[in-house]
N, CA, C and O atoms as a GROMACS GRO file, in nm:
protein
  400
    1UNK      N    1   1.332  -0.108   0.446
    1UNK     CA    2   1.272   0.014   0.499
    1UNK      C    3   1.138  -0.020   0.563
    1UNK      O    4   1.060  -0.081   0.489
    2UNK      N    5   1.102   0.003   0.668
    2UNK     CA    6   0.979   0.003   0.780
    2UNK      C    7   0.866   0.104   0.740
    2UNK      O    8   0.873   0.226   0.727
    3UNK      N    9   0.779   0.034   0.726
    3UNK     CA   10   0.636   0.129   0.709
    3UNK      C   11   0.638   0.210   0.784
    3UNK      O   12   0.674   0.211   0.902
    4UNK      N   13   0.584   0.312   0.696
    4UNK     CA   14   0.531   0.444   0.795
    4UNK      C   15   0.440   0.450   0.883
    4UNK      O   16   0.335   0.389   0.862
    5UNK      N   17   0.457   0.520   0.994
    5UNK     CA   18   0.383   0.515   1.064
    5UNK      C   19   0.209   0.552   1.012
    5UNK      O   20   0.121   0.507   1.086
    6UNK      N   21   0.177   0.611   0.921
    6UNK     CA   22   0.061   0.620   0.916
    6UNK      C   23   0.000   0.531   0.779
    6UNK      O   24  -0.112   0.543   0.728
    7UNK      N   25   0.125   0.428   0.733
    7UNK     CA   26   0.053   0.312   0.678
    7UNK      C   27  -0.017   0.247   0.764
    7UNK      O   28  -0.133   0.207   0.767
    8UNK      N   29   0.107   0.239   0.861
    8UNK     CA   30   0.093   0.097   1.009
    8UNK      C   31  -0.080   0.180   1.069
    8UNK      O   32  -0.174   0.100   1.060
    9UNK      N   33  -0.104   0.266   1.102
    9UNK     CA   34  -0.202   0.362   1.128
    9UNK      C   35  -0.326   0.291   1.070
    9UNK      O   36  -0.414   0.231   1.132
   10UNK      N   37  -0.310   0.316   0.907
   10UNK     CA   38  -0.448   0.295   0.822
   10UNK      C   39  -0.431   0.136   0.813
   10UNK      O   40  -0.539   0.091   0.853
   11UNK      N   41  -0.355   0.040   0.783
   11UNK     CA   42  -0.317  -0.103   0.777
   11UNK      C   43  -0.445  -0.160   0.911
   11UNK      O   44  -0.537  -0.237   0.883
   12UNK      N   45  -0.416  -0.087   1.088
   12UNK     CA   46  -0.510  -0.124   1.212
   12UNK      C   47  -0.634  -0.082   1.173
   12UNK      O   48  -0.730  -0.151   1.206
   13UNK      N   49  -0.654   0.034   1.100
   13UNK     CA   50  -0.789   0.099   1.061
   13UNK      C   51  -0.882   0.016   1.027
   13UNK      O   52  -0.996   0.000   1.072
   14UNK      N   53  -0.768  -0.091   0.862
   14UNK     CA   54  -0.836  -0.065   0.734
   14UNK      C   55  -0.841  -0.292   0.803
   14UNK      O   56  -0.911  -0.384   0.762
   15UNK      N   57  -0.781  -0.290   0.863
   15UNK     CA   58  -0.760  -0.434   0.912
   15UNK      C   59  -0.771  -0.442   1.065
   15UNK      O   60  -0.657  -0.418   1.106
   16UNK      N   61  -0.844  -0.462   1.160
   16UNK     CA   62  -0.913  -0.440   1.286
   16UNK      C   63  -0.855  -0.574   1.372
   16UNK      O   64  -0.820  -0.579   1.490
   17UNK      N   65  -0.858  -0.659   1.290
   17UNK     CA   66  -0.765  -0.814   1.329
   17UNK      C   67  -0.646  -0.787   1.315
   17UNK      O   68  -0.586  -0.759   1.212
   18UNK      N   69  -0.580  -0.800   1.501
   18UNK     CA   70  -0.477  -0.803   1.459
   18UNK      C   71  -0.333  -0.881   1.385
   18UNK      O   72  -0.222  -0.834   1.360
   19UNK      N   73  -0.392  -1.024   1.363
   19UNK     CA   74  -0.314  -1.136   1.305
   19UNK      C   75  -0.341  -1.065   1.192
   19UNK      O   76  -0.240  -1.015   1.142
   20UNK      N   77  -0.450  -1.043   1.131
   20UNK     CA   78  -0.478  -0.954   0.972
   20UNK      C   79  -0.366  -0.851   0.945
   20UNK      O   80  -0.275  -0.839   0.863
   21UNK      N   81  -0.415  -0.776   1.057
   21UNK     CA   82  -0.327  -0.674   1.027
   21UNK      C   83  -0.177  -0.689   1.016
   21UNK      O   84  -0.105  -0.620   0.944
   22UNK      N   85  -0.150  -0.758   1.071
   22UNK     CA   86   0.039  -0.822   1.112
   22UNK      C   87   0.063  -0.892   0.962
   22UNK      O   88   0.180  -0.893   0.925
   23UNK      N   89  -0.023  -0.944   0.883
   23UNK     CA   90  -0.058  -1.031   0.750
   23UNK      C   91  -0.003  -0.939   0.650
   23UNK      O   92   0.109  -0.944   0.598
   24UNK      N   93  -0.117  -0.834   0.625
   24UNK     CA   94  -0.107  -0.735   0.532
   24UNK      C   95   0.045  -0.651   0.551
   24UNK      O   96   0.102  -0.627   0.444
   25UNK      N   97   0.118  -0.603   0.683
   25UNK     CA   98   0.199  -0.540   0.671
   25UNK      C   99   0.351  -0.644   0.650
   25UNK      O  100   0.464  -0.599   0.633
   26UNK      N  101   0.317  -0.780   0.656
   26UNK     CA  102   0.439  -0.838   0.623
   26UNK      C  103   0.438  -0.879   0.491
   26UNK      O  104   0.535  -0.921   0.428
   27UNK      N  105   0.287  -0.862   0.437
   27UNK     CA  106   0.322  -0.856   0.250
   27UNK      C  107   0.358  -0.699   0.226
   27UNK      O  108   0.454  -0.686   0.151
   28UNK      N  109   0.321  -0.618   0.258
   28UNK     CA  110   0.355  -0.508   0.215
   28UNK      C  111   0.551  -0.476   0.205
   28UNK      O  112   0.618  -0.416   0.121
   29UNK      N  113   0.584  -0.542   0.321
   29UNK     CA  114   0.714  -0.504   0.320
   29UNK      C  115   0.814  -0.627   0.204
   29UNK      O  116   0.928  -0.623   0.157
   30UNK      N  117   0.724  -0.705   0.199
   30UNK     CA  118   0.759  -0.835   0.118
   30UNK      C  119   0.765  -0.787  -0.033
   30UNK      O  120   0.855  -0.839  -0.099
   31UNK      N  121   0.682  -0.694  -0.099
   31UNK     CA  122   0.647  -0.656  -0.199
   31UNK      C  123   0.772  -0.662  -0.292
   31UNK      O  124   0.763  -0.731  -0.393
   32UNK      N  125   0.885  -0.596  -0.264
   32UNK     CA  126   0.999  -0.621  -0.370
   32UNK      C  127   1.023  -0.743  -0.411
   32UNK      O  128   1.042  -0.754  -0.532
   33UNK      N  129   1.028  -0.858  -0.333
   33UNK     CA  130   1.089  -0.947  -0.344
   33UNK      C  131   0.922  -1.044  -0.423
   33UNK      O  132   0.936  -1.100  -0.532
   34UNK      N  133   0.832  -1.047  -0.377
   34UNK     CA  134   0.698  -1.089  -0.442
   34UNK      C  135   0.705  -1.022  -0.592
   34UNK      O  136   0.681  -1.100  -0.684
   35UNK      N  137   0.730  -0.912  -0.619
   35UNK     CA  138   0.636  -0.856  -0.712
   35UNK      C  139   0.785  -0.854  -0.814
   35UNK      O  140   0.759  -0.837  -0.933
   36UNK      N  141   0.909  -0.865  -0.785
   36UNK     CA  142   1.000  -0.883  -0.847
   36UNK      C  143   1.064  -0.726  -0.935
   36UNK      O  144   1.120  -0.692  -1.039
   37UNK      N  145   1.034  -0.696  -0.871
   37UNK     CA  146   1.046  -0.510  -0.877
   37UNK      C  147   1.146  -0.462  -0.835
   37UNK      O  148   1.200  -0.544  -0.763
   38UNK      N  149   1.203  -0.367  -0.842
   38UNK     CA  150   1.334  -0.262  -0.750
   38UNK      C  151   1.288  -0.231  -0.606
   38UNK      O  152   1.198  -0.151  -0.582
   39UNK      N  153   1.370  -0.311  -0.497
   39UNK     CA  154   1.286  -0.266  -0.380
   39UNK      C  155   1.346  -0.103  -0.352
   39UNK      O  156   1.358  -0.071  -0.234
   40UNK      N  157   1.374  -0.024  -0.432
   40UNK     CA  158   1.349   0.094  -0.437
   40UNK      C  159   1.205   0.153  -0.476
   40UNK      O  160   1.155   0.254  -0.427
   41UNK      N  161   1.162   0.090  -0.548
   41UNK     CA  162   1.051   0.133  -0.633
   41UNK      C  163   0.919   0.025  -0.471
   41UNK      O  164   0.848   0.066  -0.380
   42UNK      N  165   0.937  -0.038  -0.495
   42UNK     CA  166   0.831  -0.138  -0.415
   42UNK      C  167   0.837  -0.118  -0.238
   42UNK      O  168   0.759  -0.170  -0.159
   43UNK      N  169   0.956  -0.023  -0.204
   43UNK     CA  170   0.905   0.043  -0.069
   43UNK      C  171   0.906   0.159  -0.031
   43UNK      O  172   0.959   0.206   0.070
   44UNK      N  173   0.819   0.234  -0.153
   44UNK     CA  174   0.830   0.337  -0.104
   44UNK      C  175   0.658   0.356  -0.092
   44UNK      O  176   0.585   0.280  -0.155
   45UNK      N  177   0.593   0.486   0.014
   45UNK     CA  178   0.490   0.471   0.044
   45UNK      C  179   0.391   0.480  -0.067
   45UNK      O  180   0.278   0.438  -0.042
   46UNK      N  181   0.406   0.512  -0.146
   46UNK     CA  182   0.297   0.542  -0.251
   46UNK      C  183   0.266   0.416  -0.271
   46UNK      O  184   0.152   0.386  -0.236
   47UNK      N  185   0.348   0.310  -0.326
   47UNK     CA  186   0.317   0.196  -0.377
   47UNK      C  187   0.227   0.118  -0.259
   47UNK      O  188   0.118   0.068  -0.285
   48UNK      N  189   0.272   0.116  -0.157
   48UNK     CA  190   0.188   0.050  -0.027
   48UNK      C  191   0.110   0.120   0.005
   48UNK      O  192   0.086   0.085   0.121
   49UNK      N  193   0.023   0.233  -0.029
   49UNK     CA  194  -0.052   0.336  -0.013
   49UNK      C  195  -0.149   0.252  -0.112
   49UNK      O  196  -0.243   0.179  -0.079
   50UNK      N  197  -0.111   0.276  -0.223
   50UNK     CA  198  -0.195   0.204  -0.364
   50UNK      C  199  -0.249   0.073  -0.312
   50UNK      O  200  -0.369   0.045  -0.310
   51UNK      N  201  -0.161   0.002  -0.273
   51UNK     CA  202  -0.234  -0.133  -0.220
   51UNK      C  203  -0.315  -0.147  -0.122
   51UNK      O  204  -0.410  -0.226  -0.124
   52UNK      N  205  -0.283  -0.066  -0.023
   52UNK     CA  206  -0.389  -0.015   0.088
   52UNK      C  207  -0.514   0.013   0.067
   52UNK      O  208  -0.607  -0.042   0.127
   53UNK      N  209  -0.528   0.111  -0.031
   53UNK     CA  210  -0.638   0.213  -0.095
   53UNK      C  211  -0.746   0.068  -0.192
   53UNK      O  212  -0.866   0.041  -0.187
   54UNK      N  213  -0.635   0.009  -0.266
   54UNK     CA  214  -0.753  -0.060  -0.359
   54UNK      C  215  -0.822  -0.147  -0.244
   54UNK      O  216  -0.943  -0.164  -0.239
   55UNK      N  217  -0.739  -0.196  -0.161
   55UNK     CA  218  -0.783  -0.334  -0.075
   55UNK      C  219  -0.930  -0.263  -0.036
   55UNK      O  220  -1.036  -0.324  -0.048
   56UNK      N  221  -0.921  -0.131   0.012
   56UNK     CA  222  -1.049  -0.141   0.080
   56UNK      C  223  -1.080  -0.172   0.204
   56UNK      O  224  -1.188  -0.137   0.252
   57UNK      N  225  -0.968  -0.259   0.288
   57UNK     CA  226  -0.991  -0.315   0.419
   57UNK      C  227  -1.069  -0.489   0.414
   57UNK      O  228  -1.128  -0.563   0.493
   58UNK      N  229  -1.020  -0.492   0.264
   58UNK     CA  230  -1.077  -0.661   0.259
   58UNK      C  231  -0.920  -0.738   0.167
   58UNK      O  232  -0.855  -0.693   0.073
   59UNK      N  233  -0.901  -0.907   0.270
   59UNK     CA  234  -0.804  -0.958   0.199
   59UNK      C  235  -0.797  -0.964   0.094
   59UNK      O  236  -0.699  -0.918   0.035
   60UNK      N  237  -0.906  -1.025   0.027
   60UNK     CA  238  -0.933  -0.996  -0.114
   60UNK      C  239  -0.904  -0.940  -0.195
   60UNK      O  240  -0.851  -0.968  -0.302
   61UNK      N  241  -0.948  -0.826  -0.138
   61UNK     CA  242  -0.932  -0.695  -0.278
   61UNK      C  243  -0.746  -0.652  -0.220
   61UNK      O  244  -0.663  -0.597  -0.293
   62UNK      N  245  -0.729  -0.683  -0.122
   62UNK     CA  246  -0.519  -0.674  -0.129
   62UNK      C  247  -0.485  -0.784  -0.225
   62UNK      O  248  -0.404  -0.747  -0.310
   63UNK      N  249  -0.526  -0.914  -0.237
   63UNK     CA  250  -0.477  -0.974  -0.303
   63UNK      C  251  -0.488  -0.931  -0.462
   63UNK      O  252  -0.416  -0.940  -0.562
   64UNK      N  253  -0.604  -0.887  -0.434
   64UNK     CA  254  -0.615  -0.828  -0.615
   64UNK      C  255  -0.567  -0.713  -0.681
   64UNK      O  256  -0.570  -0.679  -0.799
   65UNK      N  257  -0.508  -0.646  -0.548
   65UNK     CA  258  -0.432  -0.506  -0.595
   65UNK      C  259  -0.284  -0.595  -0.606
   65UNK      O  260  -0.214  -0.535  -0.688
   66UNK      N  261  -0.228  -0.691  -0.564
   66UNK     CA  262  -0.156  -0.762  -0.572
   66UNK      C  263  -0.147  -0.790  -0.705
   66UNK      O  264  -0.065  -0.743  -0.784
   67UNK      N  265  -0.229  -0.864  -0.726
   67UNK     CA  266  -0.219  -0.914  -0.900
   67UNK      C  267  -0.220  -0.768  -0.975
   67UNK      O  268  -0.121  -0.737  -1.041
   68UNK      N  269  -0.299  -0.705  -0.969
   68UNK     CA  270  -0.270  -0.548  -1.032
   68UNK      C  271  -0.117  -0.530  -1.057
   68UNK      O  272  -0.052  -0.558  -1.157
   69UNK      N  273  -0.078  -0.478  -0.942
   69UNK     CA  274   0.067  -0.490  -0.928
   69UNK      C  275   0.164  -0.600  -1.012
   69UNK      O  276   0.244  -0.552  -1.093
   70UNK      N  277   0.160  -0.703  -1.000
   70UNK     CA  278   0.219  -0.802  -1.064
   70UNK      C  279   0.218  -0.774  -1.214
   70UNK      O  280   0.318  -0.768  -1.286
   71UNK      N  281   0.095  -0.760  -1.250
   71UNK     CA  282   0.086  -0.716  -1.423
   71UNK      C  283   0.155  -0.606  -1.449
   71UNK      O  284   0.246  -0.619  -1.531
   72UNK      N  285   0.134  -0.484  -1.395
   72UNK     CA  286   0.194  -0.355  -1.396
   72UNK      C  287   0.148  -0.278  -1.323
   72UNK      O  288   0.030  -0.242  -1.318
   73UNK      N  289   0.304  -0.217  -1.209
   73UNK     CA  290   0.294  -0.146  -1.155
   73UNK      C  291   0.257   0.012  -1.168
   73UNK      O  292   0.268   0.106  -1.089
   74UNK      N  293   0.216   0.001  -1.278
   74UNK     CA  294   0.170   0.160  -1.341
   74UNK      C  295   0.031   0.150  -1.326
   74UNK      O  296  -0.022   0.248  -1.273
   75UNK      N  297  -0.038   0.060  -1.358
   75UNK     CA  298  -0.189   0.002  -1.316
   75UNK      C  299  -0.244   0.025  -1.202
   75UNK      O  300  -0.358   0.072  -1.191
   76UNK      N  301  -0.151  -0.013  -1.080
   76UNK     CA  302  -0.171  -0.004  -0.952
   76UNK      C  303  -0.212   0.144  -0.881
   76UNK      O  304  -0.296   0.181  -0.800
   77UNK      N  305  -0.053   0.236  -0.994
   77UNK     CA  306  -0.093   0.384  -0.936
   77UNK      C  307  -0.230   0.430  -0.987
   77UNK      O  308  -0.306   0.508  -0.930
   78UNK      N  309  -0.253   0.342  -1.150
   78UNK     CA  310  -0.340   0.462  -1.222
   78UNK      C  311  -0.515   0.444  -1.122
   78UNK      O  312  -0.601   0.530  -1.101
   79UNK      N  313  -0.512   0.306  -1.084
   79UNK     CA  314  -0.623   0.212  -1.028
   79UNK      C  315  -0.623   0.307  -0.886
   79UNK      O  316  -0.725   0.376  -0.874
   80UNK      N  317  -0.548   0.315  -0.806
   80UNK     CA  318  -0.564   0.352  -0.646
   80UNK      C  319  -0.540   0.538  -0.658
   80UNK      O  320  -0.507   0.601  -0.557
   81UNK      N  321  -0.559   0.602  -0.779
   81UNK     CA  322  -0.564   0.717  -0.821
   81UNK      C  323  -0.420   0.830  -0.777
   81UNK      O  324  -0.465   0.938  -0.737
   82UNK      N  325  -0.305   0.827  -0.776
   82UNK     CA  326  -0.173   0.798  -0.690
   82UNK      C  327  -0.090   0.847  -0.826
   82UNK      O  328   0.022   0.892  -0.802
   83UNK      N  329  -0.130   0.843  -0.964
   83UNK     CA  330  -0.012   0.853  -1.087
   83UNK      C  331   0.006   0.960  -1.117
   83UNK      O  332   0.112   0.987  -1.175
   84UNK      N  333  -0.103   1.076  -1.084
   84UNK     CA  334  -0.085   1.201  -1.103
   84UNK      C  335  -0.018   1.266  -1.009
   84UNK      O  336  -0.011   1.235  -0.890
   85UNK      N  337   0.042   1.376  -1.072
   85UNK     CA  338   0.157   1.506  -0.946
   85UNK      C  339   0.068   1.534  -0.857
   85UNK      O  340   0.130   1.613  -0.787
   86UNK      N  341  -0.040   1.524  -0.809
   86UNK     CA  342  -0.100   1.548  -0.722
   86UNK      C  343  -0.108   1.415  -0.572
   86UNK      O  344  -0.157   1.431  -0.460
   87UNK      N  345  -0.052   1.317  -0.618
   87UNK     CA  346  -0.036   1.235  -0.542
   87UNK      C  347   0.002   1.214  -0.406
   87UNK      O  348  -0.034   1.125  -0.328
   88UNK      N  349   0.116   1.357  -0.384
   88UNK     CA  350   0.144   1.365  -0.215
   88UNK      C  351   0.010   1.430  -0.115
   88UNK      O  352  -0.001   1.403   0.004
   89UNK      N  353  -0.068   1.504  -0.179
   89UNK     CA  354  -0.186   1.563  -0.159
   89UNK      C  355  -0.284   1.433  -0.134
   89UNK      O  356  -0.349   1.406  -0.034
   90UNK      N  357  -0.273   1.364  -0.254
   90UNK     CA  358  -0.385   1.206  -0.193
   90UNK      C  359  -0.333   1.177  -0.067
   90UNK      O  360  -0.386   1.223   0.033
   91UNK      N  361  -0.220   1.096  -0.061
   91UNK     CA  362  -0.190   1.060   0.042
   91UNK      C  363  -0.222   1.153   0.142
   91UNK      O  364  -0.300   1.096   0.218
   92UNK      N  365  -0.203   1.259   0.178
   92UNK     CA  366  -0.211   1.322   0.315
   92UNK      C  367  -0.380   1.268   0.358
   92UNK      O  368  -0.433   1.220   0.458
   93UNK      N  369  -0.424   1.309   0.219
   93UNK     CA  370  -0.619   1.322   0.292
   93UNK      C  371  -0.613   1.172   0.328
   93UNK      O  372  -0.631   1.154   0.448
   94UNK      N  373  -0.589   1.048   0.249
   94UNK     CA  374  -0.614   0.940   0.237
   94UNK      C  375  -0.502   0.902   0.382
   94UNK      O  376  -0.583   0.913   0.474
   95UNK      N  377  -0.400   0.874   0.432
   95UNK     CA  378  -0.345   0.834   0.538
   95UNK      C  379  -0.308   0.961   0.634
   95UNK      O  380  -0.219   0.950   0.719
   96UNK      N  381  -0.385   1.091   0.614
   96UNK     CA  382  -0.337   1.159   0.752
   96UNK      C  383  -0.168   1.212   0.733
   96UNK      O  384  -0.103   1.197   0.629
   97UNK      N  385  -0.111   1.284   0.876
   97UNK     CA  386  -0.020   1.356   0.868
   97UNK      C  387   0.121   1.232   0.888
   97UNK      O  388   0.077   1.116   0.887
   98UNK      N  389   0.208   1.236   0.898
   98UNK     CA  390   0.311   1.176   0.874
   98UNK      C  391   0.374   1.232   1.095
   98UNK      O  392   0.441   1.332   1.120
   99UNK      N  393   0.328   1.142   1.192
   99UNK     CA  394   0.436   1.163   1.291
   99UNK      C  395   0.542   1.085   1.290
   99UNK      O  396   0.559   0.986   1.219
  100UNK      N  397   0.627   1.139   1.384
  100UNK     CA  398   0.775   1.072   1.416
  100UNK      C  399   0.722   0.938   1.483
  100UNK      O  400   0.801   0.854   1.525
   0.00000   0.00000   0.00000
């Protein structure tokens, strides 16, 4: 499944380089198979939202939402604030409206 358009959106935002940016969205889609997870569970936007959000717009801190992730993916939501029912509401403020 292909990132959303307003990952791909915040990913150019949050990553201004575009080799960076091309970086971050081919781990993001990589995530099932890295993080050894259900790529049900590992592509859907929240989870790449979470990783987005902790990174900050620095490799670094993706790699460390990375390891987050790796330990437990429950960490990731509770860390990038995403675990509560209020979560489709984050996302909107945090990545904007969803176009075709």
């Amino acid at each position: 499944m292909p990132l959303t358009s307003r990952l791909e959106r915040r990913i150019r935002r949050d990553f201004p380089d575009p080799d960076t940016a091309a970086e971050i969205g081919r781990r993001l889609f990589a995530l099932p198979e890295t993080m050894g997870y259900s790529r049900d569970f590992f592509t859907q936007e929240r989870c790449h939202a979470a990783m987005l959000l902790l990174a900050g717009g620095s490799v670094r801190g993706f790699d460390e939402a990375q390891e987050l992730a790796a330990q437990d993916w429950r960490d990731l939501l509770v860390a990038a604030d995403l675990a509560e029912s209020d979560w489709p509401a984050r996302l909107d403020t945090e990545l904007g409206p969803e176009t075709p």
